[in-house]
N, C-alpha and C positions, 0 to 999 in steps of 0.2 A: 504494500500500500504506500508507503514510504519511498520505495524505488517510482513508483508510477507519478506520487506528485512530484518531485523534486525531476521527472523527465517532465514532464509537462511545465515545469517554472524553466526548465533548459529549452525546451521547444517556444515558449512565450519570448525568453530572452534574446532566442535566435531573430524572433520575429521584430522585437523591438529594434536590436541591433541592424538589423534588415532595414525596419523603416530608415531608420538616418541613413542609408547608404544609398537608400532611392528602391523604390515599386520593382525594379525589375531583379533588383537582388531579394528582393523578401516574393518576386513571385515564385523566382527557382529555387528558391530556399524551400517554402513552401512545396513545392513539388515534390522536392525529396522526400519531405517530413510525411508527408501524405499520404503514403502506401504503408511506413510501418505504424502508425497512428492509426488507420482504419484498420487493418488487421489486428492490434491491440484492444480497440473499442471491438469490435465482432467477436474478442475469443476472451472478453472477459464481464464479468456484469452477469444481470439477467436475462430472461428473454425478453421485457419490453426496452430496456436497454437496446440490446442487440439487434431488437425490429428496427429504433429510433436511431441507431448510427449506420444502418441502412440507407438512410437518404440523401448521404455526400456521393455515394454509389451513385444512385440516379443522375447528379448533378455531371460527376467524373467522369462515368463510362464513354459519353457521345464526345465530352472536349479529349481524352484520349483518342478515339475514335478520328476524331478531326487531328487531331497534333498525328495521328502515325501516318494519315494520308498528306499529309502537306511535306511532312518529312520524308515519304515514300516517296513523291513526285517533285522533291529538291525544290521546293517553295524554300526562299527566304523568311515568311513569315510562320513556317510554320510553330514555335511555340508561345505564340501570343496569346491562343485561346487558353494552354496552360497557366502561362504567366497570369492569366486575368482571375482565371477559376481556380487557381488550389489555395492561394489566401482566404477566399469565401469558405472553401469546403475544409479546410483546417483550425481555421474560427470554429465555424459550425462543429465540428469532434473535438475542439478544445472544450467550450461549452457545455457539449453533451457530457463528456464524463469528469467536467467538473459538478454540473448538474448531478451524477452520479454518487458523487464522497461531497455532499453538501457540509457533515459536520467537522472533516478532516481537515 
């Protein structure tokens, strides 16, 4: 319980540090933090937990979806949609399972 808050004040802090460096370092930052944070939220809690960290999935799956085809077909732009959407959907799982350990 103790390992999981003290990553999520290091996941927070990354994100702060991120902001003062500018959006596009806290969106890739963000990116990264993104798959082991959802998998985290999915394989711990209870099941309405685990329903409710479900829906960064929704958000995720089509901007992946679009980031692998832009990247597939050598678009310069292709990770913009990521940059834009993993700070939302890493909010959102920070949230969630601080929601989670409310008296921790």
């Amino acid at each position: 319980m103790k390992k999981l808050i003290a990553w999520l004040i290091a996941v927070l802090m990354m994100v702060i540090l991120g902001m003062t460096l500018g959006l596009i370092y806290v969106g890739f930052a963000s990116a990264l933090v993104y798959l082991p944070l959802q998998i985290c939220a999915l394989a711990t809690g209870k099941w309405k937990w685990r329903v409710a960290s479900l829906f960064p999935i929704l958000i995720m799956v089509p901007v992946y979806a679009s980031t692998y085809q832009g990247w597939v077909r050598h678009s310069n732009l292709w990770p913009v949609a990521m940059i834009f959407a993993s700070p939302i959907a890493v909010l959102l799982l920070v949230a969630l399972l601080v929601a989670r350990y409310p008296g921790s």
